[in-house]
Backbone as CSV, one residue per row, in Angstrom:
resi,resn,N_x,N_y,N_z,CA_x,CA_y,CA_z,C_x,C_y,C_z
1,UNK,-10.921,19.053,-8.523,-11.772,18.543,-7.476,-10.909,17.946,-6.388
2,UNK,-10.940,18.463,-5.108,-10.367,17.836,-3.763,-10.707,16.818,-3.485
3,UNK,-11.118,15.640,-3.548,-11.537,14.886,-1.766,-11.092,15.093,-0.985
4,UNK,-11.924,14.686,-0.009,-11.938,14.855,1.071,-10.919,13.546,1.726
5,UNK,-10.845,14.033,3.365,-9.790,12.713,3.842,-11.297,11.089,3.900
6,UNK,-12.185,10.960,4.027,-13.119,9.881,3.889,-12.658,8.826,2.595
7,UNK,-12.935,10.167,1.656,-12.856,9.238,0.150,-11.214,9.528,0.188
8,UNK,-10.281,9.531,0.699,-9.247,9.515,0.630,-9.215,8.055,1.513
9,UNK,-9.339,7.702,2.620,-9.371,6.840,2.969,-9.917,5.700,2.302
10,UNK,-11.211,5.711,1.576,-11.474,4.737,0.613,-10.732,4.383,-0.249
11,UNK,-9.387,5.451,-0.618,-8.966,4.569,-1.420,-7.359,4.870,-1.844
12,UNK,-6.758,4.988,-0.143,-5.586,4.177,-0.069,-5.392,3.520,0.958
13,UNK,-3.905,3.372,1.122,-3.372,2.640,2.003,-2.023,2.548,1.929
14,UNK,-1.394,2.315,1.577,-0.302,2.099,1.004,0.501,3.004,0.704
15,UNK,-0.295,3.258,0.683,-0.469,4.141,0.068,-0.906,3.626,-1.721
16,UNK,-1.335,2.753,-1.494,-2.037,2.279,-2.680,-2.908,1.036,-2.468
17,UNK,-4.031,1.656,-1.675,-4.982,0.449,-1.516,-6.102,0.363,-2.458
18,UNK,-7.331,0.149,-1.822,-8.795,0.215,-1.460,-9.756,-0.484,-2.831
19,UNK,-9.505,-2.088,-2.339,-10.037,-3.004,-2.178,-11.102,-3.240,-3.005
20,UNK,-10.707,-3.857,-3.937,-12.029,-4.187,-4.891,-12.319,-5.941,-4.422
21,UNK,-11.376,-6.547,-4.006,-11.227,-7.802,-3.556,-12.371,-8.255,-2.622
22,UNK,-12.970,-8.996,-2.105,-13.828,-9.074,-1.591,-13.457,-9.993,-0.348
23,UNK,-12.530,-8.987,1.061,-11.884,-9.367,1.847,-12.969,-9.974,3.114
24,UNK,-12.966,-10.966,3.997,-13.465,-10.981,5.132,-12.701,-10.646,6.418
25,UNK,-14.174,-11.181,7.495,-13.201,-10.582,8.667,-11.970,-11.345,8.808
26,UNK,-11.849,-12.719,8.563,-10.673,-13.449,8.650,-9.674,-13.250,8.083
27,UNK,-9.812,-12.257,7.295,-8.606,-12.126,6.066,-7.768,-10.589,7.017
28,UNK,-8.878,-9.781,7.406,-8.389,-8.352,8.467,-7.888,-9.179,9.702
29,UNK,-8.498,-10.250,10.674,-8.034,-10.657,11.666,-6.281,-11.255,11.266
30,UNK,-6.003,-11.751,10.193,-4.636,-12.045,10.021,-3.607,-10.889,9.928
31,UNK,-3.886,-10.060,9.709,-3.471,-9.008,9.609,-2.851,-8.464,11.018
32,UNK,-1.509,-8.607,11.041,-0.585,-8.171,13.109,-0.429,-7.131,12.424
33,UNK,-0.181,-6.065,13.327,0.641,-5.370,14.016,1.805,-5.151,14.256
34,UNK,2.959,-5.105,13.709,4.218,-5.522,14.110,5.573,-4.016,14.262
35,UNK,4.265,-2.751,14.675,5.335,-1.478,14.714,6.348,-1.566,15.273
36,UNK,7.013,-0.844,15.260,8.081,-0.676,16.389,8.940,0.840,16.314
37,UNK,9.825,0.970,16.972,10.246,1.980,16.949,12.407,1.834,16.881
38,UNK,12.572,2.460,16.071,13.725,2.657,15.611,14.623,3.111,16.351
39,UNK,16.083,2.589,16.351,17.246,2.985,17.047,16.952,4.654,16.963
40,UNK,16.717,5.646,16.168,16.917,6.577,16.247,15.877,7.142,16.889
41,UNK,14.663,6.370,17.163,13.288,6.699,18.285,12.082,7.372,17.393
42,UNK,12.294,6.982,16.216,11.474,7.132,15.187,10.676,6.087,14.746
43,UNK,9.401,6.168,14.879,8.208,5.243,14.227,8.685,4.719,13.398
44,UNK,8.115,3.717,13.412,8.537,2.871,12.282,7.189,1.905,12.265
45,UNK,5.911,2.229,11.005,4.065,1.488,10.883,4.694,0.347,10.495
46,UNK,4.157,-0.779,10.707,4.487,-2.447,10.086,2.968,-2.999,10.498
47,UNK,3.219,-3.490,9.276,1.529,-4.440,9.569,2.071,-5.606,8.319
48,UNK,1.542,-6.702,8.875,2.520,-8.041,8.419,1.019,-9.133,8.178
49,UNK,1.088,-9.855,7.027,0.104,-11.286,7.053,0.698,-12.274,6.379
50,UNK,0.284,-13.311,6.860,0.629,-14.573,5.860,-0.597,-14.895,4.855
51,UNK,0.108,-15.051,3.543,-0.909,-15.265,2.324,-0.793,-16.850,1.888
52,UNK,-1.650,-17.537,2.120,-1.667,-19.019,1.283,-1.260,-18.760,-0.359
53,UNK,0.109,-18.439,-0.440,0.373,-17.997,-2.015,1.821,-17.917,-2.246
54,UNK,2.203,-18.471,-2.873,3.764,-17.991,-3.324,3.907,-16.560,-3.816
55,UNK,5.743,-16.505,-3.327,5.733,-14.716,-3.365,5.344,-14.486,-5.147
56,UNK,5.837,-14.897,-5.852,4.923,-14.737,-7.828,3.808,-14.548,-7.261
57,UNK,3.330,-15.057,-6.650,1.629,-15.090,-7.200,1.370,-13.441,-6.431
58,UNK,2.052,-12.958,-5.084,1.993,-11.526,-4.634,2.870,-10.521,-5.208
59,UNK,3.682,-10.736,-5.913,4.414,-10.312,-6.850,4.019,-9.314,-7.955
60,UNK,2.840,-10.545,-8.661,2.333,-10.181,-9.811,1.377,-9.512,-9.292
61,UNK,0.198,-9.895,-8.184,-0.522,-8.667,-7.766,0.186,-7.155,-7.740
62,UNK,0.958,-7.117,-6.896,1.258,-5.720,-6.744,2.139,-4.979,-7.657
63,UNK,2.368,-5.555,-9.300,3.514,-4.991,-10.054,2.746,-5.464,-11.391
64,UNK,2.011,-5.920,-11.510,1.024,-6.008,-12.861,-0.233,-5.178,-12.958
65,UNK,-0.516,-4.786,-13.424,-1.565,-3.179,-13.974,-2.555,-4.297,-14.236
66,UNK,-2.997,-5.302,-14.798,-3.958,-6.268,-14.733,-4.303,-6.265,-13.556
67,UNK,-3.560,-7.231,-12.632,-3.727,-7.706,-11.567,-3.757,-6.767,-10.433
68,UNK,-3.475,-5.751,-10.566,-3.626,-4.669,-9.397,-5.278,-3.984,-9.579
69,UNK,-5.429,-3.712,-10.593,-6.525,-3.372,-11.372,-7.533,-4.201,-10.541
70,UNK,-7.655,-5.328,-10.327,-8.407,-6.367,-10.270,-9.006,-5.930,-8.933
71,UNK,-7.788,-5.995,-7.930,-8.141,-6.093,-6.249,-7.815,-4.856,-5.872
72,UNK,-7.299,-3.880,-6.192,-6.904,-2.570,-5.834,-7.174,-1.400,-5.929
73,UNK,-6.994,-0.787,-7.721,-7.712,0.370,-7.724,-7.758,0.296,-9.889
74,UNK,-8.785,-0.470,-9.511,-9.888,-0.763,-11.005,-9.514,0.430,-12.003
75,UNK,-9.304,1.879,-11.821,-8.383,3.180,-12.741,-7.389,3.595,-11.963
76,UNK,-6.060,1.952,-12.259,-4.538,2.539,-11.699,-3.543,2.361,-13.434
77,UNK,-2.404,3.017,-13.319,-1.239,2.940,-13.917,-0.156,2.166,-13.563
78,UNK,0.368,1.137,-14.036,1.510,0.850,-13.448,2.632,1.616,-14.088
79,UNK,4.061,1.998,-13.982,4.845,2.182,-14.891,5.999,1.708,-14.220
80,UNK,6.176,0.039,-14.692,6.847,-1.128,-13.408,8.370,-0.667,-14.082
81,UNK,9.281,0.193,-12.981,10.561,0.405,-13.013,10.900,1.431,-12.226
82,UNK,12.433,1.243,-11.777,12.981,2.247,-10.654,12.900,3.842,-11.451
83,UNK,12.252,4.856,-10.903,11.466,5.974,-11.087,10.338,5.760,-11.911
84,UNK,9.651,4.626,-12.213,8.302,4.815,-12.672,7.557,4.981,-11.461
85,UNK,6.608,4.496,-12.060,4.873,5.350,-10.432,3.646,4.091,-10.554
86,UNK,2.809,4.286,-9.660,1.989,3.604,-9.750,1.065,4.433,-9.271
87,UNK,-0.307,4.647,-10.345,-0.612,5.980,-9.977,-2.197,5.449,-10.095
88,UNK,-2.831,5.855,-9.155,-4.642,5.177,-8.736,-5.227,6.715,-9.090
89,UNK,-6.648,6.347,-10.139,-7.068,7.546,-10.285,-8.853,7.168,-9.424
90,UNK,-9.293,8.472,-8.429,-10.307,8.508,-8.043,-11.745,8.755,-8.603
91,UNK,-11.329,9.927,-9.197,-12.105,11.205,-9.628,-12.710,10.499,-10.940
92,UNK,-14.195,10.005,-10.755,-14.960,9.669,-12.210,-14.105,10.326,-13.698
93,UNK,-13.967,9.371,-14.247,-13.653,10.274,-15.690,-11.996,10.693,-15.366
94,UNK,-11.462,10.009,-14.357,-10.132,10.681,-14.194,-9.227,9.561,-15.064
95,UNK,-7.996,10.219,-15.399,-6.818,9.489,-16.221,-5.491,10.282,-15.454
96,UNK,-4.675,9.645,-16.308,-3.308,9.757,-15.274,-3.000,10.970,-15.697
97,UNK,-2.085,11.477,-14.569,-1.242,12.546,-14.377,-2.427,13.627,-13.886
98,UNK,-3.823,13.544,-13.861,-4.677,14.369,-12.912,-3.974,14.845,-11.406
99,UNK,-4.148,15.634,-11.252,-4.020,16.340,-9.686,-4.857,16.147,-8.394
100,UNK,-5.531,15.199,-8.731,-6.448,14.236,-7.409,-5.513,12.931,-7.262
101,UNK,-5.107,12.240,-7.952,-4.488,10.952,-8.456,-3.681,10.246,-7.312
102,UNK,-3.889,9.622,-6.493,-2.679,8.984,-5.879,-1.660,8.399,-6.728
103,UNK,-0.151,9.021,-6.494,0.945,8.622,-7.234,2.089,8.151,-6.169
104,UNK,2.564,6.678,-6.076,4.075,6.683,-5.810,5.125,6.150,-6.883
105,UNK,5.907,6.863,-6.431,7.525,6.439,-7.516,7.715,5.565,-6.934
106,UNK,7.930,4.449,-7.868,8.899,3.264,-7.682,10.274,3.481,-7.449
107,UNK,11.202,3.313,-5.996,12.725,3.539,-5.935,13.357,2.616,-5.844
108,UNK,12.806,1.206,-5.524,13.812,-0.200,-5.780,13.143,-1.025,-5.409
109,UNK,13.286,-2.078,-5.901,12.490,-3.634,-6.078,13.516,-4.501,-6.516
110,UNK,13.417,-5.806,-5.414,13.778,-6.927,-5.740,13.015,-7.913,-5.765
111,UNK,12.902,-8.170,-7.335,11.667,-8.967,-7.777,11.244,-10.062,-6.413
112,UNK,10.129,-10.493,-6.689,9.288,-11.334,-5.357,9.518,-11.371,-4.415
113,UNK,10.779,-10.402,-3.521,10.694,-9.671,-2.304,10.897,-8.777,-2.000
114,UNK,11.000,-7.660,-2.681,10.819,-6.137,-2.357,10.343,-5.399,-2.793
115,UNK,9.734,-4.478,-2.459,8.763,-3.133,-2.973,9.029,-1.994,-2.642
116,UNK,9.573,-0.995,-3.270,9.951,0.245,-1.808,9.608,1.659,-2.791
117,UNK,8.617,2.246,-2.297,7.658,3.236,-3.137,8.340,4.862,-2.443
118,UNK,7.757,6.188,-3.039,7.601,7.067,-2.376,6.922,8.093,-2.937
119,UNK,5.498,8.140,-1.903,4.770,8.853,-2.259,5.218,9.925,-3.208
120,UNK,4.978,10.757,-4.383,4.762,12.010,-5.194,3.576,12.780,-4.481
121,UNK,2.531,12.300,-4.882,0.880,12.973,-4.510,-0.413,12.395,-4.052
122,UNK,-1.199,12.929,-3.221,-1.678,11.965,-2.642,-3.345,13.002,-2.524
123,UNK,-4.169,12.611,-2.889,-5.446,13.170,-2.848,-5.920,13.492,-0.998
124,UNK,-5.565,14.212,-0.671,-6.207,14.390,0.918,-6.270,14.220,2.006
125,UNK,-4.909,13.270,1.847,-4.377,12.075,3.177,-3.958,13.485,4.081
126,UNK,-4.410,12.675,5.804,-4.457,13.903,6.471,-2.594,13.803,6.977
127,UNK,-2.651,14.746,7.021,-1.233,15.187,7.271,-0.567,14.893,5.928
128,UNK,-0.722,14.844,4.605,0.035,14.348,3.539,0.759,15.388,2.917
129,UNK,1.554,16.294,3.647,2.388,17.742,3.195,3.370,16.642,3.318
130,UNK,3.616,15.317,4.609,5.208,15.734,5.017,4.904,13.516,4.264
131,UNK,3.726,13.318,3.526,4.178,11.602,3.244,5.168,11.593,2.462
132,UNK,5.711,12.881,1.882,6.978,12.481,0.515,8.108,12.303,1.156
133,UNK,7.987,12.249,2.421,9.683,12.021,3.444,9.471,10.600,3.841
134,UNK,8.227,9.983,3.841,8.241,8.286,3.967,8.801,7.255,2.973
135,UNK,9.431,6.404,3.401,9.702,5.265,2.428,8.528,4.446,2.527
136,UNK,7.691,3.780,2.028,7.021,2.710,1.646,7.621,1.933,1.311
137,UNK,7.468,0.203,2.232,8.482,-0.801,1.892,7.461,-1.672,1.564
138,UNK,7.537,-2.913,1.034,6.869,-3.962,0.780,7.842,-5.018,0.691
139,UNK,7.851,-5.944,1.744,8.641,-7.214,1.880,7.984,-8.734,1.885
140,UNK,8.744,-8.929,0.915,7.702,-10.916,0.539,8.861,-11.634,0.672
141,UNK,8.424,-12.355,2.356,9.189,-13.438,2.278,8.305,-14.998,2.655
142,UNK,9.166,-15.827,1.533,8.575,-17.071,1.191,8.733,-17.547,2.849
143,UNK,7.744,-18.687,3.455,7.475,-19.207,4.365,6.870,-20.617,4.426
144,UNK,7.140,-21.564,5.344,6.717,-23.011,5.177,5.467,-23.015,4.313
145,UNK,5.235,-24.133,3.580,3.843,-24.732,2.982,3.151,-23.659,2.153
146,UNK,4.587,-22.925,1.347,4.007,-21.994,-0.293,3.601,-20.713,0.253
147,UNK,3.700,-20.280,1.192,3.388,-19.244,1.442,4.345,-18.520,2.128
148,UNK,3.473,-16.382,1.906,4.115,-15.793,2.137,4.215,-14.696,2.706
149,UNK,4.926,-14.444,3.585,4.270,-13.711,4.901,4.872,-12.160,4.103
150,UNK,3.779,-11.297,3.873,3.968,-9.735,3.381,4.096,-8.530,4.312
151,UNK,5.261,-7.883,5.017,5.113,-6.741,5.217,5.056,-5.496,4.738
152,UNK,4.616,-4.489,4.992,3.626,-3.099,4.581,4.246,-2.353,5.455
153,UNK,5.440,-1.593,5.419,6.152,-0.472,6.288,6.329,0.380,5.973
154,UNK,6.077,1.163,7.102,6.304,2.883,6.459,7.600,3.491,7.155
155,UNK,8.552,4.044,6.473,9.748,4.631,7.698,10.086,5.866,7.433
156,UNK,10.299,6.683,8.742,10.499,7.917,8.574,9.547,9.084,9.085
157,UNK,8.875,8.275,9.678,7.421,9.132,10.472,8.935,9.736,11.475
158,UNK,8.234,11.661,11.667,9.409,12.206,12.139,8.462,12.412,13.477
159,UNK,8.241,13.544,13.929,7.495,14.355,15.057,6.495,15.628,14.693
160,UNK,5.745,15.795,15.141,4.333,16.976,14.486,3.124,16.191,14.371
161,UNK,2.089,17.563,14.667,1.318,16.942,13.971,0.643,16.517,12.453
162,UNK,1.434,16.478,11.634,0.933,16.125,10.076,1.782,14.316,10.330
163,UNK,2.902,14.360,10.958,3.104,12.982,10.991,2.344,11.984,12.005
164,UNK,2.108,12.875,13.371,0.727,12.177,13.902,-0.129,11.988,13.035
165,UNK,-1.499,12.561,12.556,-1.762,12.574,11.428,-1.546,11.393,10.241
166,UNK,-0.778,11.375,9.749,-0.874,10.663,8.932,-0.346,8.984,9.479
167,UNK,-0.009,8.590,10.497,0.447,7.812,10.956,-0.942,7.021,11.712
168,UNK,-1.825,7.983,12.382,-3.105,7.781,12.374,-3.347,7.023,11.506
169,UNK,-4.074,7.927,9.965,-4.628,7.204,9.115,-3.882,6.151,8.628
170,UNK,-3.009,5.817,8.189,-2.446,4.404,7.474,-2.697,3.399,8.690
171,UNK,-2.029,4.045,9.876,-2.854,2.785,11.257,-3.944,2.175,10.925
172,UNK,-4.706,2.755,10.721,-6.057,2.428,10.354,-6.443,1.699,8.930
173,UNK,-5.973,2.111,8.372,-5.777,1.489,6.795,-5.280,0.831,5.916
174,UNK,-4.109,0.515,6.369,-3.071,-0.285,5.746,-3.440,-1.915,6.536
175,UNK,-3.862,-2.137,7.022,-4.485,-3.996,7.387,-5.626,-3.803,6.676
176,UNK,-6.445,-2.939,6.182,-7.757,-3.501,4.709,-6.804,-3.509,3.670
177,UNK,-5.641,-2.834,3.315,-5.539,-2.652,1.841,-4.480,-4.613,2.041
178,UNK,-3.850,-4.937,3.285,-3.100,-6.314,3.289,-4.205,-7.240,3.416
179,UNK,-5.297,-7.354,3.993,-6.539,-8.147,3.761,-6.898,-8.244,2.597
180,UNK,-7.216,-7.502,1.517,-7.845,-7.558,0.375,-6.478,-8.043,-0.615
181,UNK,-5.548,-7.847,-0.430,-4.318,-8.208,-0.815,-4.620,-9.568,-0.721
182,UNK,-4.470,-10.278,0.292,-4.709,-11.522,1.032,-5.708,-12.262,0.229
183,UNK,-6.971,-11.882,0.386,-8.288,-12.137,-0.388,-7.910,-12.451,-1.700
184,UNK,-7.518,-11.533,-2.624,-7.201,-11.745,-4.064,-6.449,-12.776,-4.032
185,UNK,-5.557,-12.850,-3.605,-3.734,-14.203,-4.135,-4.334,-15.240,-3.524
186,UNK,-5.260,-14.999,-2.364,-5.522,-16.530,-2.202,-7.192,-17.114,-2.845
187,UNK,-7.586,-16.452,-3.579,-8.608,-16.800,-5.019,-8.372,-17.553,-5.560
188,UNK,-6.795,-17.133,-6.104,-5.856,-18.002,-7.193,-5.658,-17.150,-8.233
189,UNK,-5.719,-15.713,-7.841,-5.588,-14.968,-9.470,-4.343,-14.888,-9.677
């Protein structure tokens, strides 16, 4: 079974979003903007928030199969290590290693400030022939009064349209999946 790019959008970002958390508008309004473009004149998506939370407490969200489960994607896998995956299943009745499945490999992490993924497979994301040439970064750095400001970067958007395309959609998507992020750690889970 395909989805479509809609229910593909429901449920990433991150290429590993879509929000079981119960985010408001205040939680999306924190959510900047912070693209830019690279010495080499290559895109470079950044979308940045500050979380009322120490980096542990965003840590364990995004690297515990509990806690991801919770605010993220309710049938995910973690397999927390450099070449494991973190793999979100869509498809009713789906389990891992399905061929709808959003999957990224884990390629390096430094515990409570780094995250750095790369897509494998991705259910429908538009332009998603060329997301396995993106790095996915995730950066937690601690900030005054316990908190911690999270960036969500993508690098390596080249030229075409599948990287238009897909640069589109995460534009669009990646500040719900850091809102609901946001939402959860600052609950207290």
């Amino acid at each position: 079974m395909r989805l479509n790019s809609a229910a593909a959008a429901a449920a990433l970002a991150i290429a590993l979003p879509f929000a079981a958390a119960a985010q408001t508008p205040a939680d999306l309004a924190a959510v900047h903007d912070t693209s830019t473009v690279d010495q080499t004149g290559a895109r470079l998506l950044r979308d940045t928030v500050r979380i009322h939370a120490p980096p542990p407490v965003i840590w364990r969200a995004l690297t515990d199969q509990a806690a991801y489960r919770a605010w993220a994607g309710p049938t995910s896998f973690i397999d927390f290590r450099v070449g494991g995956a973190v793999e979100v299943v869509f498809a009713p009745g789906g389990k891992p290693g399905d061929p709808d499945n959003l999957k990224q490999e884990i390629t390096a992490y430094v515990p409570d400030r780094l995250l750095v993924f790369r897509n494998l497979r991705n259910p429908g994301v538009p332009g998603g022939a060329v997301y396995g040439r993106l790095a996915i970064v995730m950066e937690l750095t601690p900030v005054e009064g316990g908190m911690t400001e999270v960036s969500l970067s993508q690098v390596g958007y080249g030229d075409g349209r599948d990287f238009d395309a897909l640069y589109g959609f995460f534009k669009a998507h990646n500040p719900d999946y850091l809102a609901s992020l946001k939402a959860f750690a600052e609950r207290g889970n």
